[in-house]
Phi, psi and omega in degrees: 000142186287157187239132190268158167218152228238142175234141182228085199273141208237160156314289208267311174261166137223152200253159182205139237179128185240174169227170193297156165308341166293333205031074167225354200231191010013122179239158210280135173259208159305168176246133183252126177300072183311144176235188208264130258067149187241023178284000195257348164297292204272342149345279175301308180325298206302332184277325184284309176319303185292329151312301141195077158037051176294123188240344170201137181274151156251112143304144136289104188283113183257062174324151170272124174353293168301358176104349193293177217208112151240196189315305205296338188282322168319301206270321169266017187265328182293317201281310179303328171302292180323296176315324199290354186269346192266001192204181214204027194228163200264168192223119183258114164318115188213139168301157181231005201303131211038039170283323138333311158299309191296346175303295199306336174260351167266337165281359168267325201285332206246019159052021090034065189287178181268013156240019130300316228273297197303303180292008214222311216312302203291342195263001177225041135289318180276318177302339199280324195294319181286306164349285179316262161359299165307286166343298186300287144344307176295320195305296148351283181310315206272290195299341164272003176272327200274340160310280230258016153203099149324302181324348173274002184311022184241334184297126140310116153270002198265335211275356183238356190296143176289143131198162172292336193263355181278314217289307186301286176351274197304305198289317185318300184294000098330296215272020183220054191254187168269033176061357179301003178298197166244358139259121206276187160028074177275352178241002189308162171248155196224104183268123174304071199265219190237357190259337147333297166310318182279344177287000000 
């Protein structure tokens, strides 16, 4: 069943992330080794779409504290606009700001050395960031049924409500489960090579 998948795009990596068939929980995917270009990029993405069956991408927009558009906001408004010629499914913009820092203090808390951290950081920057999304979306969904038939005015709104820290719950226990899901190979690296690219 199709699935959405959430990107936490790096100079060097990019981290990736899915979600369950239902899309309410999120999980860690690959991590993709960028090499240089970035047609070898949209190469693997495009292979991963197709692979499990992605109907909609999350960018992380890595906005300045104040909300403002920097170099780095720039740069991944340039890699999505690339994607968006490349691939046909719709891609939604979503802030991450410190999602990344917030990976790194949930993979020191889970004792986590650092150079697990450095293989794991980018692919569960992204479960936080789909997590969130997903949350954010139920929270949403849930507050327009209750719009539209009050009489349901009694549902826990807390039990569909976002926070980051249900976010952190889930994607941690993942990346540090035995891999028995059903989405495999949650830390594997997936290198962008030229016979890929040549495919």
């Amino acid at each position: 069943m199709p699935r959405i998948m959430a990107l936490d795009v790096g100079a060097k990596t990019i981290g990736t992330a899915f979600s369950d068939e239902t899309e309410s929980i999120a999980f860690p995917g690959q991590t993709i080794i960028r090499q240089e270009g970035r047609k070898r990029d949209m190469v693997a993405l495009r292979q991963l779409i197709v692979d499990r069956e992605v109907r909609e991408i999350v960018v992380g927009l890595p906005l300045m504290m104040d909300g403002s558009h920097g170099i780095q906001t720039e740069k991944i408004e340039a890699f999505v606009a690339m994607l968006r010629d490349s691939v046909r499914i719709p891609i939604l913009l979503q802030d991450e700001r410190l999602s990344t820092s917030e990976a790194e203090r949930v993979l020191i808390a889970g004792n986590q050395k650092r150079d697990q951290r450095k293989q794991t950081i980018d692919s569960l920057a992204a479960c936080l960031l789909l997590q969130t999304h997903l949350d954010r979306r139920a929270a949403q969904k849930n507050s327009d049924l209750q719009t539209a038939a009050p009489h349901f005015a009694e549902t826990d709104d807390a039990s569909a409500a976002s926070g980051m820290q249900d976010a952190e719950e889930d994607c941690s226990e993942e990346t540090h489960s035995s891999g028995n899901h059903e989405i495999p190979d949650s830390q594997a690296n997936i290198t962008t090579s030229q016979e890929t690219d040549t495919a």
